[in-house]
C-alpha positions in Angstrom: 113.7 83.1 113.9 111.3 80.4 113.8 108.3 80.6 115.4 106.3 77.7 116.4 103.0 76.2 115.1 100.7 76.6 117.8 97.5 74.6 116.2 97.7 71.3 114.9 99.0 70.0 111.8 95.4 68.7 111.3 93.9 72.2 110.8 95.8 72.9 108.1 94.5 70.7 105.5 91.9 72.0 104.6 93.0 74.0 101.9 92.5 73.5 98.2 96.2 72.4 96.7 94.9 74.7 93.6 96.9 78.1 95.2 100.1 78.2 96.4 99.6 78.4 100.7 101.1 81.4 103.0 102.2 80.1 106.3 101.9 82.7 109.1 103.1 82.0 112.4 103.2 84.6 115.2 105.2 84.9 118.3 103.5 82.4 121.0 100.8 82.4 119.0 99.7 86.0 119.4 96.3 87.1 118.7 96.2 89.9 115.9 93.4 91.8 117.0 94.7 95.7 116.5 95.3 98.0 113.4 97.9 100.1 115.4 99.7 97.4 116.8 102.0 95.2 115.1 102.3 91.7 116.2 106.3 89.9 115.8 105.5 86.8 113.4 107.4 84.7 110.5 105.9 83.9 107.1 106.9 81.2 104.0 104.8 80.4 100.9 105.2 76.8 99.3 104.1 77.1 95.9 102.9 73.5 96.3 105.0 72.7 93.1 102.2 74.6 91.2 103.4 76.3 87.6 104.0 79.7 87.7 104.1 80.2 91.2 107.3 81.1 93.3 107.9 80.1 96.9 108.8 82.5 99.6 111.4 81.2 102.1 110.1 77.7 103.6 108.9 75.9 106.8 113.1 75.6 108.2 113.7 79.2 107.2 110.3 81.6 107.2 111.0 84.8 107.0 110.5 87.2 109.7 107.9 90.0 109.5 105.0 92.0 111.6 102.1 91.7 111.3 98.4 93.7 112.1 95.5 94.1 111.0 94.0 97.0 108.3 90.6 98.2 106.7 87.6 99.7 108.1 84.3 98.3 107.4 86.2 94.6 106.4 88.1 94.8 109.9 85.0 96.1 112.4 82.4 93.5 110.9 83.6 90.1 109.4 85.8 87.5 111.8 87.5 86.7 108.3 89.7 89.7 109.2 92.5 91.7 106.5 96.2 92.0 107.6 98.7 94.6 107.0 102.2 92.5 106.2 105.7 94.8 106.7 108.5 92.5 106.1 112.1 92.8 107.8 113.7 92.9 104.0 112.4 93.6 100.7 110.6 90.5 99.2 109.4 89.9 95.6 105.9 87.9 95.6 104.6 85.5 92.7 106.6 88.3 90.4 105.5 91.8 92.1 108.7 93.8 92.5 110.3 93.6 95.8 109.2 95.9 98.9 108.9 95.3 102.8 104.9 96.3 102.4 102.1 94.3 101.3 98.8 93.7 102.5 96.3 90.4 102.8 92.6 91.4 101.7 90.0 88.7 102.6 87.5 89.9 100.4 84.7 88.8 102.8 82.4 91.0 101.7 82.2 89.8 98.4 79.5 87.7 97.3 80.6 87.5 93.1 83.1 84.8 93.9 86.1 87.8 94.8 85.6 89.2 91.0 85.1 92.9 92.3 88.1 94.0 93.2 89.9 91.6 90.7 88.1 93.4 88.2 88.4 96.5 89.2 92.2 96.2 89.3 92.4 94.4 85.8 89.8 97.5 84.6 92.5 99.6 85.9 95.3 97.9 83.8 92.7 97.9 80.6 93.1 102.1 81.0 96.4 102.0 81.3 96.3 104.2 84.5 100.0 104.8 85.9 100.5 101.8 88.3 97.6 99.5 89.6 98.8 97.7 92.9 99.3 93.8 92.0 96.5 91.5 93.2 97.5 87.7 93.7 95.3 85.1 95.4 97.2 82.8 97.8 95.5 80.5 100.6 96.5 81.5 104.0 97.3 79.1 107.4 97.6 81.2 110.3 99.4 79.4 113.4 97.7 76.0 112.1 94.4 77.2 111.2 93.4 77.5 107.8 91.7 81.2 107.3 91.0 80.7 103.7 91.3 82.2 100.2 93.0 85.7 100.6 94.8 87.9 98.1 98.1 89.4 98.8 98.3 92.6 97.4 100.8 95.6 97.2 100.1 98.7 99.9 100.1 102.1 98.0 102.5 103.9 99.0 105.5 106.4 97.4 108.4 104.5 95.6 110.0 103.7 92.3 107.6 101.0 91.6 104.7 101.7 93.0 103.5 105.6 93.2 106.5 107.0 91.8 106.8 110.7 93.0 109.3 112.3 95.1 108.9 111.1 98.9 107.7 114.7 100.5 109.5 114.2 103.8 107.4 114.6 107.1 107.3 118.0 108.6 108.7 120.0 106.0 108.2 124.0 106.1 110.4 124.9 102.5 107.7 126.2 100.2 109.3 124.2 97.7 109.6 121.0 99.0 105.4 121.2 100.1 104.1 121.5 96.7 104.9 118.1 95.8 105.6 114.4 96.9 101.8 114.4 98.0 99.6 111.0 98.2 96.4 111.2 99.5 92.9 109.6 100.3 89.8 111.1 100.1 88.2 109.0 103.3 84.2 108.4 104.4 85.1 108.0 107.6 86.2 110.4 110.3 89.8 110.9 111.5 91.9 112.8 113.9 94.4 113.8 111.3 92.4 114.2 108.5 92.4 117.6 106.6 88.6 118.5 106.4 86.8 121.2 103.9 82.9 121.9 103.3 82.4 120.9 99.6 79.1 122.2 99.5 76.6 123.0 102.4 76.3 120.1 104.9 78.7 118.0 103.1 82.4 118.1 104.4 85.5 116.2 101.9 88.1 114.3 104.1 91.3 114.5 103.3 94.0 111.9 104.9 97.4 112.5 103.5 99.3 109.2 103.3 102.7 110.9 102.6 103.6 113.1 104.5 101.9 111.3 107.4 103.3 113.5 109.8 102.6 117.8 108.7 104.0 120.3 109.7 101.4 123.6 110.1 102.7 125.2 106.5 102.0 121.6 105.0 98.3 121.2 106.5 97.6 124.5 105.3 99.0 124.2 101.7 96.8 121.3 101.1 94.2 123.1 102.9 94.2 125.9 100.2 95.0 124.0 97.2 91.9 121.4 97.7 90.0 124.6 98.5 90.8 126.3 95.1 90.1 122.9 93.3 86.5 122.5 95.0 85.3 125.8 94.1 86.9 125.7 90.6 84.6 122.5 90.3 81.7 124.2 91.9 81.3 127.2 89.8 78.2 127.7 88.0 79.8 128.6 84.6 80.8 125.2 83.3 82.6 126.8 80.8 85.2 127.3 82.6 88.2 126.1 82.3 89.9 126.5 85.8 90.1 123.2 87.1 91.7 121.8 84.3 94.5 124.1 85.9 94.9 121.4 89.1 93.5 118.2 88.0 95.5 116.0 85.1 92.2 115.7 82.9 93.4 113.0 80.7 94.0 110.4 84.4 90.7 111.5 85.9 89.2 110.3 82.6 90.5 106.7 82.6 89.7 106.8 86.2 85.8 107.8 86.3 85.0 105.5 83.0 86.6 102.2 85.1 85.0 103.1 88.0 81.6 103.5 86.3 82.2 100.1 84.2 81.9 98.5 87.5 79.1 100.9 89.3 81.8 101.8 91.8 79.4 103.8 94.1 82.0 104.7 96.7 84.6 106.0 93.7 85.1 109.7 94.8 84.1 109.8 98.1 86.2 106.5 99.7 89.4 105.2 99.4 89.8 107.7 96.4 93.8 108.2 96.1 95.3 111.4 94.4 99.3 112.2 94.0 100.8 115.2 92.7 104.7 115.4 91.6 106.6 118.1 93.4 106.3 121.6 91.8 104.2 124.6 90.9 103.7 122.9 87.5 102.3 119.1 88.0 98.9 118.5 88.7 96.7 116.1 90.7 96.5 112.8 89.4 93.6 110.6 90.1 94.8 107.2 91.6 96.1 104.8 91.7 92.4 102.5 92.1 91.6 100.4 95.9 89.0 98.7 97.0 85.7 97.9 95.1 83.9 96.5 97.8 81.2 99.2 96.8 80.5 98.0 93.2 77.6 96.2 91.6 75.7 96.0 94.7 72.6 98.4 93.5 70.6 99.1 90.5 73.2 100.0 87.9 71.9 101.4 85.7 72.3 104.9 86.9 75.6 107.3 87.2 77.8 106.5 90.3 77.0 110.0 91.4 73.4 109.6 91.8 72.7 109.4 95.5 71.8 106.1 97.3 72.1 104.9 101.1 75.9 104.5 100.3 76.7 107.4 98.2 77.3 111.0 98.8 77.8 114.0 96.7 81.0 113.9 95.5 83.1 116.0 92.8 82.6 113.8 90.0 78.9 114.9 89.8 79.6 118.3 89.1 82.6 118.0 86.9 80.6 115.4 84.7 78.4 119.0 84.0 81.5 120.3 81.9 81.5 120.5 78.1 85.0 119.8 77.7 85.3 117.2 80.1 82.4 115.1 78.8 83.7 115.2 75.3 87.2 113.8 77.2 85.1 110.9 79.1 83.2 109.9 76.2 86.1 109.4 73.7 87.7 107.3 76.5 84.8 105.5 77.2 85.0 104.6 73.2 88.1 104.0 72.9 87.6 101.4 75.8 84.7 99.5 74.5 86.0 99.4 71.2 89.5 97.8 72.3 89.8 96.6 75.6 85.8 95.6 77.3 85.8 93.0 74.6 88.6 90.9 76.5 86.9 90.8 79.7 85.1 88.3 79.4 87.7 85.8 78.7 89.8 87.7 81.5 87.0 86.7 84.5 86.6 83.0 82.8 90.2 82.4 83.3 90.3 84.0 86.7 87.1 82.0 88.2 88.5 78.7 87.2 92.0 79.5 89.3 90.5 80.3 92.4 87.4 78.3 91.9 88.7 75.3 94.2 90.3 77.9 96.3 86.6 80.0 97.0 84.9 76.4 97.7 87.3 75.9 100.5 87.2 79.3 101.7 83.4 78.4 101.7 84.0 75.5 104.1 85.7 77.5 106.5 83.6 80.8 106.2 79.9 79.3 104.9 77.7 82.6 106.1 79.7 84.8 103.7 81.9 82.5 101.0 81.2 81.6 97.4 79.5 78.0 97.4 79.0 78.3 93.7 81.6 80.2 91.9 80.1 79.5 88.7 76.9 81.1 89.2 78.1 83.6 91.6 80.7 84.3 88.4 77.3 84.8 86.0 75.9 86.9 88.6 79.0 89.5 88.1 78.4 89.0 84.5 75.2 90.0 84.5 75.2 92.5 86.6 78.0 94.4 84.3 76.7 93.6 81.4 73.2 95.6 82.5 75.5 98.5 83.7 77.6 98.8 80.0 74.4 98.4 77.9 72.8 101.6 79.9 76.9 103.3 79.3 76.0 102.6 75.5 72.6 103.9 75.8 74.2 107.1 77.6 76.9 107.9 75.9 76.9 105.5 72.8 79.8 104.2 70.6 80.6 106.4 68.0 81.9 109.8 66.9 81.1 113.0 67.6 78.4 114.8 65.0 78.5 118.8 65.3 74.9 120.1 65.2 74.1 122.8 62.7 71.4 123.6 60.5 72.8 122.1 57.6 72.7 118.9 59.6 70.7 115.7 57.9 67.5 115.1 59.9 67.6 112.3 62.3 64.7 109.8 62.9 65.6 109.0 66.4 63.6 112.1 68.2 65.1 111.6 72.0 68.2 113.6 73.1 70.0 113.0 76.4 72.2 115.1 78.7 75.4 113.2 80.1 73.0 112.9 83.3 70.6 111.0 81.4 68.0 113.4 81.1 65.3 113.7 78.1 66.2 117.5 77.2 64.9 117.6 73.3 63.9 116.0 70.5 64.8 115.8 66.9 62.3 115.2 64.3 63.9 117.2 61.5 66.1 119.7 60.1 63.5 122.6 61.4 63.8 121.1 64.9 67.9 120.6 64.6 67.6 124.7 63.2 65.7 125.1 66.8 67.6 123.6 69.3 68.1 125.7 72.3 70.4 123.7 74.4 73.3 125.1 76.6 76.9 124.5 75.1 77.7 120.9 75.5 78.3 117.0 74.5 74.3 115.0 74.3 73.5 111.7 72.9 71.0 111.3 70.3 70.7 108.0 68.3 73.4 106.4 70.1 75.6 108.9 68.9 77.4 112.1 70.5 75.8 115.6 69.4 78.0 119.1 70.3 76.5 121.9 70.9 77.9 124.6 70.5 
């Protein structure tokens, strides 16, 4: 099935010869212009004789696909629009194991020359969550016309090499077969088929479940109940307690909340936040896998992504960053990170920026009110902005061990000590004052170092 180029050969020269180019033709030249409608196309990549690059099929022998479009925000507002790609076979892309699902992210909302969600996924692979969804950039010509820099990406869903947890089949009622196989989205914006609960008063937690899609009654309500018990198990006032460590796999949700405030993901808990669980009484709910960072560095950073802004809502992380025993879990991670893997990051968006660099000028041609002119400066800018939002992680939470707090304790010229929210709660002038402290169990930071109370 070959489909014919519809535009002129002309319009397709305007890409950089720096990426490898995706060819997208559609049947008669169909408009994509619906998320729920798939549109009959073919596709081929020439590599463009580039090293390490892989073609896809070629211009005598594309191969045939459908094709529609996906996203929210990036779909309703930008005429660089995002694509949903479902191939007739399994295809392996530039290396990324072979499925019929992928996606094409434009990234027009990104002003850092596309570092956002780049970084967020390579953050991701720093904290060795389970599986981060490969990211690859690729210039796109769609029936002639060149749209630009785009990244093809793979679509989270259940399978060996991607989310790999039993596939809970749609529908199911066996009381067994419902307490696992589950992938879902925690969404900010409103569905038909979402599964909704009041978190707190005037705030309602959206649920879409990705797999099943389709629930049977006994399926709705098990997640119904078991999202219930883990909101008020976050919720209680005695943050002692250790009850939601009962649902939620703390070690995951660790990894996952110091990435996410690395790069001042604002939107983290409350949109396109992905959760699994294995099937069984016994597995928990893992955080992830990561998508979409459209929401990051945008603001003043240097405050906690649960403080509340125009784009933020109250979420769970703000009250499970209130637990002892969970802070003292976040804070060695965050360590462990910045000792071992922020170092290489640097290097990492270097190399990044001068492979697409070409690529985002072009993309720039053909979309100059929101592109990257400068990817250089735009590539500082990120820089900047990250490096402002680790220096107030160090001044939070710091970068060494843990000191107990006793009596016996030598004194400690730096008098400030911080709660995990940032807050001023005492100071420390001396061994009397140490003696004195009347702070509620927990982990604080004093003199760049973590204190325990206990």
């Amino acid at each position: 099935m070959v489909f014919a180029v519809v535009a002129s050969a002309a319009m397709a020269a305007s890409y950089s010869g720096t990426l490898p180019v995706m060819y997208i033709n559609t049947a008669g030249g169909a408009v994509i212009d619906s998320k729920e409608t798939y549109v009959e196309a073919t596709a081929y990549i020439d590599n463009l004789g580039l090293e390490g690059y892989e073609s896809l099929g070629s211009a005598a022998a594309p191969l045939p696909l459908l094709i529609k479009g996906r996203g929210n925000h990036t779909w309703e507002y930008f005429d660089k629009k995002p694509y949903r790609l479902k191939f007739n076979e399994k295809q392996s892309i530039f290396g990324m194991p072979a499925n019929r699902h992928w996606v094409l992210l434009a990234h027009a909302d990104d002003d850092l020359c596309f570092l956002r969600d780049e970084i967020g996924f390579q953050l991701s692979r720093l904290m060795e969550m389970k599986w981060t969804p490969g990211h690859k950039p690729v210039e796109v010509v769609l029936n002639g016309d060149y749209i630009g820099l785009y990244f093809i990406a793979e679509k989270i869903r259940v399978g060996k090499n991607r989310v790999n947890i039993v596939e809970q089949p749609d529908e199911a009622t066996d009381p067994e077969v419902i307490t696992g196989g589950w992938l879902i989205e925690i969404d900010n914006y409103w569905g038909l088929n979402q599964v909704k609960i009041w978190e707190t008063e005037g705030h309602i937690i959206r649920f879409v479940t990705k797999t099943p899609e389709n629930r049977s009654t006994e399926q709705t309500e098990y997640l119904r109940d078991y999202v219930t018990r883990i909101n008020n198990a976050i919720h209680t006032e005695d943050k002692s307690s250790k009850e939601w460590q009962n649902y939620i796999d703390v070690d995951t949700l660790s990894r996952f909340y110091v990435m996410n405030e690395v790069i001042d993901n604002a939107a983290a808990f409350h949109g396109s936040c992905y959760m699994h669980k294995e099937i069984g009484t016994e597995p928990k709910w893992i955080f992830g896998p990561v998508w979409d960072f459209g929401n990051t560095l945008w603001r003043d950073n240097r405050q906690f992504i649960d403080v509340e802004t125009e784009t933020n809502v109250p979420k769970w992380i703000g009250e499970l960053r209130k637990f002892p025993d969970f802070q003292e879990k976040f804070i060695d991670m965050w360590h462990w990170f910045y000792a071992t893997k922020y170092p290489s990051l640097d290097s990492y968006i270097d190399s990044f920026v001068a492979k697409i660099a070409s690529a985002a000028v072009a993309d720039y041609a053909r979309w100059p009110e929101y592109g990257c002119s400068d990817p250089q400066a735009r590539k500082n800018e990120f820089k900047r902005r990250m490096a402002e939002k680790v220096a107030f992680l160090l001044e939070q939470w710091g970068e060494g061990s843990v000191e107990s707090v006793t009596a016996d304790s030598p004194a400690i010229t730096d008098y400030g000590v911080y709660d995990l929210m940032g807050r001023r709660v005492a100071e420390i002038k001396s061994d009397a004052d140490i003696a004195g402290l009347r702070l509620s169990p927990g982990i604080y930071i004093h003199a760049g170092k973590k204190i325990a109370v206990k």
